[in-house]
N, CA, C and O of each residue as an XYZ file, in Angstrom:
496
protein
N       0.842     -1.189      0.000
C       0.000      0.000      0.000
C       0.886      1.251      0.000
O       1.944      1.423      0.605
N       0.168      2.157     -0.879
C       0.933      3.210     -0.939
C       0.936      4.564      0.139
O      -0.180      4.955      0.480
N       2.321      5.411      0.774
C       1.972      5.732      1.713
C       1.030      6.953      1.686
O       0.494      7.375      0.661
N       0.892      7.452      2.862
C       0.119      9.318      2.508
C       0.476      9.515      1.805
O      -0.058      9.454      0.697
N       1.946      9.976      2.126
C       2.626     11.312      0.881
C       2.339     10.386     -0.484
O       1.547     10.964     -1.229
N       2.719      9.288     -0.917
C       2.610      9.094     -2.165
C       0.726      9.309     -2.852
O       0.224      9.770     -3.877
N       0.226      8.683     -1.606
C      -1.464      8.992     -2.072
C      -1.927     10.693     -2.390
O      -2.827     11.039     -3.156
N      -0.962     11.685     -1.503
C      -1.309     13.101     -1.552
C      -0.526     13.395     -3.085
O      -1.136     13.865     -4.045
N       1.523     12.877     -3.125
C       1.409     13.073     -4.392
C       0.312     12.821     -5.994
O       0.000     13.662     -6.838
N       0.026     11.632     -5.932
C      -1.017     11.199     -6.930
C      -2.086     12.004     -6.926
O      -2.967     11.732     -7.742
N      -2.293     13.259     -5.962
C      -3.730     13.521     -6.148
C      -5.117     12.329     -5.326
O      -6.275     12.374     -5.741
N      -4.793     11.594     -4.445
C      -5.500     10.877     -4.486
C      -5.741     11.535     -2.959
O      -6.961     11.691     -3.024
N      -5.572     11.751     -2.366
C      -5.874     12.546     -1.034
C      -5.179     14.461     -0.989
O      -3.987     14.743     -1.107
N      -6.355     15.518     -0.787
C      -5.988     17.022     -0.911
C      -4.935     17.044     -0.295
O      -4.536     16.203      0.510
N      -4.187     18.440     -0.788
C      -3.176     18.641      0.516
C      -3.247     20.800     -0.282
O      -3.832     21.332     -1.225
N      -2.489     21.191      0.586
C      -1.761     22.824      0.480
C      -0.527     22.266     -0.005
O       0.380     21.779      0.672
N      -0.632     22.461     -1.935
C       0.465     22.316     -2.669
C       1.038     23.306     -2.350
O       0.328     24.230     -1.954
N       3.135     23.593     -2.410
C       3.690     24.724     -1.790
C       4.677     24.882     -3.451
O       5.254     25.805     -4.024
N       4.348     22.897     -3.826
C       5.745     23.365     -4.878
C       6.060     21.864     -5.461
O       5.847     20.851     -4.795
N       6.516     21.856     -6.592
C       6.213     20.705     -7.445
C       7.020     20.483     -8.894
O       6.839     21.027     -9.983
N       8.032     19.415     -8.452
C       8.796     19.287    -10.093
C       8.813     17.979    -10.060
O       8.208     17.233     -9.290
N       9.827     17.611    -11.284
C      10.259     16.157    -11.593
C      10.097     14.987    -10.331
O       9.240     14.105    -10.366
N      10.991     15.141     -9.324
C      11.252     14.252     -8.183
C      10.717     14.780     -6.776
O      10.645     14.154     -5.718
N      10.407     15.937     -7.013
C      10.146     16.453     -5.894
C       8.843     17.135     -5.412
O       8.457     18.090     -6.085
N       8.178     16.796     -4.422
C       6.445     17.660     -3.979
C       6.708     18.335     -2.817
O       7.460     17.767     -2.024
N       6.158     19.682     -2.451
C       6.047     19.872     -1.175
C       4.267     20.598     -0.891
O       3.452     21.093     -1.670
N       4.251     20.381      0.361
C       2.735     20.614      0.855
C       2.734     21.133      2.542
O       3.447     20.660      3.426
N       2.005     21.925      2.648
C       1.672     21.998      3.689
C       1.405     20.887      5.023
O       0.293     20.397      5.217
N       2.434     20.623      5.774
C       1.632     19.853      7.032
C       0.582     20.561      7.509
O       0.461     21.768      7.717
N      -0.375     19.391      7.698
C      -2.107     19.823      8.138
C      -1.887     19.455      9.727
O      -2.867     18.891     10.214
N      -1.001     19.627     10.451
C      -0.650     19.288     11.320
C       0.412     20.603     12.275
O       1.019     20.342     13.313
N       0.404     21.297     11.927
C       1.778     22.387     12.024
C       2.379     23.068     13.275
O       1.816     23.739     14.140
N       3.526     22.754     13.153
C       4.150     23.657     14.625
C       4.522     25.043     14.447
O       4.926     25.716     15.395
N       4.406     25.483     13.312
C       4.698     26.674     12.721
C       4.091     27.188     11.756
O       4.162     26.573     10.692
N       3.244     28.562     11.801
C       2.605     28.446     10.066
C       3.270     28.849      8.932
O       3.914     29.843      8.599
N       2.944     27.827      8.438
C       3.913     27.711      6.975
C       4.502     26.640      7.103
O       5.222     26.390      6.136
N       4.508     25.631      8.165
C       5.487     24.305      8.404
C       5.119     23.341      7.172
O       4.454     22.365      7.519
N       5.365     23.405      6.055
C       5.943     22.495      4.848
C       6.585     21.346      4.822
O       7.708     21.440      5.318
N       6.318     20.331      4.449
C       6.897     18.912      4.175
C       7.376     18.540      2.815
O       6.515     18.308      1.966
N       8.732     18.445      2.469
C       9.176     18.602      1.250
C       9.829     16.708      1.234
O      10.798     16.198      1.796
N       8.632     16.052      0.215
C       9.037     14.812     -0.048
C       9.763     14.435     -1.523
O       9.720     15.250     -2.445
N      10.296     13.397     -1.637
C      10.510     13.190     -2.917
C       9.240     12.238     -3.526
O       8.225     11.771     -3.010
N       9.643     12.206     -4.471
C       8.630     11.338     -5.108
C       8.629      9.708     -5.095
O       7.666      9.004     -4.792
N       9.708      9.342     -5.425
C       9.994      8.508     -4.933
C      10.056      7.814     -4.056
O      11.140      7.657     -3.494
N       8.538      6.933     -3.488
C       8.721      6.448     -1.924
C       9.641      5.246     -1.604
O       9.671      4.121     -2.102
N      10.580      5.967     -0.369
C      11.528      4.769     -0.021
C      11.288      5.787      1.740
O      10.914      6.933      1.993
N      11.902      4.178      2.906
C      10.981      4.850      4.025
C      12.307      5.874      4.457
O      12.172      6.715      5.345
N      13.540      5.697      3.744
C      14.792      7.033      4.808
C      15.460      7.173      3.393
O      15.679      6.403      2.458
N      15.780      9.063      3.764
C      16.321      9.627      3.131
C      18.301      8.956      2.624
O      18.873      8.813      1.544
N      18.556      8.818      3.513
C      20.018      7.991      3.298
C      19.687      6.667      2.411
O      20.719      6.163      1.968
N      18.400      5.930      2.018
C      18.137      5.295      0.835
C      17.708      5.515     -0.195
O      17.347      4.626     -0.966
N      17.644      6.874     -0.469
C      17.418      7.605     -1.589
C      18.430      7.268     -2.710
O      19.576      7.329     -2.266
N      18.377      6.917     -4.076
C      19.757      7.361     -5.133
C      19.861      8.631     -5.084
O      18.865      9.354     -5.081
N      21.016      9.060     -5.041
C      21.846     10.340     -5.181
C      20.974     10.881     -5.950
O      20.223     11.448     -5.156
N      20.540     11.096     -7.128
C      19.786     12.241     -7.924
C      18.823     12.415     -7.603
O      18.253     13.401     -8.069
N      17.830     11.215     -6.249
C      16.965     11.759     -5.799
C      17.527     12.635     -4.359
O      17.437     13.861     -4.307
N      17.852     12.175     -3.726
C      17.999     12.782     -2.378
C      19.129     13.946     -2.872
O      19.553     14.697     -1.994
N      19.581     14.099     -4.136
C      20.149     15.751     -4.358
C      18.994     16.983     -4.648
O      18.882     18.144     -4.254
N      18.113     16.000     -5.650
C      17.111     16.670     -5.967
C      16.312     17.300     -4.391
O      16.722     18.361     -3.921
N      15.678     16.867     -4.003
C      15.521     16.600     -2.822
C      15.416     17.909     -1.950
O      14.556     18.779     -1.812
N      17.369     17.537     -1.125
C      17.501     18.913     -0.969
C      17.976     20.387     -1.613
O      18.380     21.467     -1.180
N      17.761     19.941     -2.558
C      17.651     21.338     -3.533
C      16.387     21.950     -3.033
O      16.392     23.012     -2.410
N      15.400     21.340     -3.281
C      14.171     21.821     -3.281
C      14.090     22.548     -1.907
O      13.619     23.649     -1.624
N      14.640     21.681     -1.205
C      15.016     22.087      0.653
C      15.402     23.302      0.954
O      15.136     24.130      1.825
N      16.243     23.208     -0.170
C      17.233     25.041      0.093
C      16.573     25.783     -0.630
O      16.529     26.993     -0.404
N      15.836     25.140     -1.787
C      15.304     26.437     -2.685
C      14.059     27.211     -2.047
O      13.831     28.415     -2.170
N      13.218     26.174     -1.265
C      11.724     26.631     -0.287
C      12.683     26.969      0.780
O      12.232     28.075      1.081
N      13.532     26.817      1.440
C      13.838     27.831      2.521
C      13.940     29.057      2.506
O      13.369     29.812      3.293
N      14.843     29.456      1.407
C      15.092     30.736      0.816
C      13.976     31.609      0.730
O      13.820     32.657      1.356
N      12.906     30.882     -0.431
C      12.017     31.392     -0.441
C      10.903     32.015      0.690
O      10.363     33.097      0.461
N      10.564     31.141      2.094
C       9.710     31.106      2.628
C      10.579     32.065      3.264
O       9.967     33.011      3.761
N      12.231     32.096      3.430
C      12.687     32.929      4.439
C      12.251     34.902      4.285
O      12.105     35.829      5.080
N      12.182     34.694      2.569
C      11.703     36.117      2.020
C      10.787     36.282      2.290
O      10.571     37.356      2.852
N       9.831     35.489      2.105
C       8.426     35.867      1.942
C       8.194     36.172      3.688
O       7.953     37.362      3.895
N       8.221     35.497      4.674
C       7.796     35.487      5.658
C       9.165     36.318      6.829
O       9.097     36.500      8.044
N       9.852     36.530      6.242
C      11.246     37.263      6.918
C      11.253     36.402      8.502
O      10.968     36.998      9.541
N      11.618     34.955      8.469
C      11.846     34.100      9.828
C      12.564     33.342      9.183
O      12.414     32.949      8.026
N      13.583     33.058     10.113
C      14.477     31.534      9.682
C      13.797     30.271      9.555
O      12.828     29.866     10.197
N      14.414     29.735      8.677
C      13.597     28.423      8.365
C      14.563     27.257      8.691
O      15.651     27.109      8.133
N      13.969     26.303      9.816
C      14.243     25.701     10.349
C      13.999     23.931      9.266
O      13.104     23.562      8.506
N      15.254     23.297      9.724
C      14.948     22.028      9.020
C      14.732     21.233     10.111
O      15.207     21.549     11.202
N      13.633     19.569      9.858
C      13.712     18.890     10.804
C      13.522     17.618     10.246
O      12.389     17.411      9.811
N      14.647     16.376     10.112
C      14.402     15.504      9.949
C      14.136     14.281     11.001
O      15.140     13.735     11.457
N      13.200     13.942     11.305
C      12.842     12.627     12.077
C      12.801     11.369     11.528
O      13.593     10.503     11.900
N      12.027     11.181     10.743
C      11.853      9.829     10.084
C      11.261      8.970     10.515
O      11.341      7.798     10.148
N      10.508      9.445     11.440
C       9.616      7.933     11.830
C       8.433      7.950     12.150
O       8.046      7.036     12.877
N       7.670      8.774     11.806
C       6.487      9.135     11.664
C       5.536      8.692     10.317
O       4.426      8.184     10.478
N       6.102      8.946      8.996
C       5.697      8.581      8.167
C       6.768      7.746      7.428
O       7.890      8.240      7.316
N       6.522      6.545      6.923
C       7.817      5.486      5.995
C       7.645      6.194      4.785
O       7.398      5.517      3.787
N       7.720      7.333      4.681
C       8.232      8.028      3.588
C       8.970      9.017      3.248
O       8.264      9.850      2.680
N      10.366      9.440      3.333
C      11.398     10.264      3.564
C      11.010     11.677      3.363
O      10.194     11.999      2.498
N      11.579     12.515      4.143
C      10.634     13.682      3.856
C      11.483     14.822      5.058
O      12.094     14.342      6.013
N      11.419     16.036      4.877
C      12.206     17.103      5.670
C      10.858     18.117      5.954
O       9.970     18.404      5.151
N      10.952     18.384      6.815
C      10.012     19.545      7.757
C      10.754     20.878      7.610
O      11.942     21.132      7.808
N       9.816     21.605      7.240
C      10.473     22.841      7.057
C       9.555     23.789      7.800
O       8.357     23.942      7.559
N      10.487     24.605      9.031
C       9.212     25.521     10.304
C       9.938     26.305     10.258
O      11.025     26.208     10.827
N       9.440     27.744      9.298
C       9.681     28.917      9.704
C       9.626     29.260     11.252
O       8.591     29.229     11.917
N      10.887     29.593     11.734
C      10.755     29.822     13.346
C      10.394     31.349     13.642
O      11.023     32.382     13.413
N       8.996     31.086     14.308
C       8.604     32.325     15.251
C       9.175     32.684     16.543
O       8.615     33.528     17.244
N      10.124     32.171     16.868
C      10.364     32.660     18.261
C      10.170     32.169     19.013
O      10.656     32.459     20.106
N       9.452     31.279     18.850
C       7.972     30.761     20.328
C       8.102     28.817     19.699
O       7.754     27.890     20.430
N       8.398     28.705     18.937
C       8.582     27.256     18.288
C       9.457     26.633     19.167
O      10.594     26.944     19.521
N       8.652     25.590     19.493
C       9.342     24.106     20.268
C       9.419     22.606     19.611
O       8.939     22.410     18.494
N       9.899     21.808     20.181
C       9.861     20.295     19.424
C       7.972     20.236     19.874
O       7.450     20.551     20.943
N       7.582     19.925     19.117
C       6.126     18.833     18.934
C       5.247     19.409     19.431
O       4.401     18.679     19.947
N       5.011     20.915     19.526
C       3.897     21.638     19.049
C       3.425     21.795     18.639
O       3.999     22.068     17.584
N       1.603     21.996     18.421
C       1.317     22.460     17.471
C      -0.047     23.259     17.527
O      -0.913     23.296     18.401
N       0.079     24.031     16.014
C      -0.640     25.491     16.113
C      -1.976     25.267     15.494
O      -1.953     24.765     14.370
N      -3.109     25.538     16.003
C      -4.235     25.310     15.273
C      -4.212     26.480     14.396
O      -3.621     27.503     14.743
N      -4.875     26.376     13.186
C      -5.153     26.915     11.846
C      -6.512     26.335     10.818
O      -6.825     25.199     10.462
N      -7.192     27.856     10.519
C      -8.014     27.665      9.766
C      -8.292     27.436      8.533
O      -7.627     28.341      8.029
N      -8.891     26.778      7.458
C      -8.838     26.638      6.095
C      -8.341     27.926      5.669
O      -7.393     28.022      4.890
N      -9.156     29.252      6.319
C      -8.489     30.127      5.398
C      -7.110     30.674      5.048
O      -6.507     31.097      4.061
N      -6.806     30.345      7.018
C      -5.121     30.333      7.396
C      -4.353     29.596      6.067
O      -3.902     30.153      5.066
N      -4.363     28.385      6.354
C      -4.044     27.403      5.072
C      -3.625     28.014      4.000
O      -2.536     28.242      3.473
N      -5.078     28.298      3.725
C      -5.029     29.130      2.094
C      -4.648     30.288      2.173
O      -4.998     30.819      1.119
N      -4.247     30.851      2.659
C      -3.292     32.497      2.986
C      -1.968     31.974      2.799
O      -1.293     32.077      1.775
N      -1.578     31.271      4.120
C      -0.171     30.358      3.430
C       0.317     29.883      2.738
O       1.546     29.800      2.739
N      -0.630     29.240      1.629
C      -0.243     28.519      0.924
C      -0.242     29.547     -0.577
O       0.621     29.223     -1.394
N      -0.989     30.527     -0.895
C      -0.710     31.820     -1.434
C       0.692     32.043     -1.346
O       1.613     31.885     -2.148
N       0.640     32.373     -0.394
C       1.864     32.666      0.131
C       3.559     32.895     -0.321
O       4.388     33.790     -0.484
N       3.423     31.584     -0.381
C       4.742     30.488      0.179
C       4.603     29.351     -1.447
O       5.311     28.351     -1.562
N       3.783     29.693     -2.322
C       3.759     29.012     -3.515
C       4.641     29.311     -4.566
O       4.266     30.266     -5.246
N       5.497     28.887     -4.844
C       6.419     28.681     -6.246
C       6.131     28.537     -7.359
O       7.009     28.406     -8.211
């Protein structure tokens, strides 16, 4: 069975698209410790990033650095990386613009419209 992220890539479950090429998706966590906290997967489901082939897990974090940058402009906060890996068996980097007030495993309630303001936002 295929995991979330691959069911959200396919379109087969919604998500807050942030950004989208060849190997790489990112979306809004519907879950967030930060608003704007982004999940930048590859496409390719394998369950850890260190089993990625090189052109994916370069691709990867490209995309990593390229939405940091970005979100860092748009939203003027450092953007924090967080890899865990064991939450979902599908490799993937957390990206939480830090407010100041951001801790490990918080999280911020937000409204559809919130969402969709962010995801305006913070879209590529």
């Amino acid at each position: 069975m295929s995991s979330i992220f691959t069911q959200i890539i396919q379109g087969e479950i919604p998500c807050y698209k942030i950004y989208e090429d060849d190997k790489t998706f990112a979306f809004l966590d519907i879950h967030p410790e930060t608003k704007g906290h982004t999940l930048v997967v590859p496409k390719l489901e394998v369950d850890k990033i260190y089993d990625l082939p090189d052109a994916d897990y370069q691709a990867l974090m490209a995309t990593v650095k390229k939405l940091s940058q970005h979100m860092e402009k748009q939203l003027g906060q450092r953007t924090l990386w967080k890899v865990i890996g064991t939450d979902v068996p599908h490799a993937h980097v957390h990206l939480l613009p830090f407010d100041g007030t951001w801790h490990h495993g918080r999280e911020i309630k937000m409204t559809e419209d919130d969402f969709q303001q962010i995801q305006k936002q913070l879209q590529l």
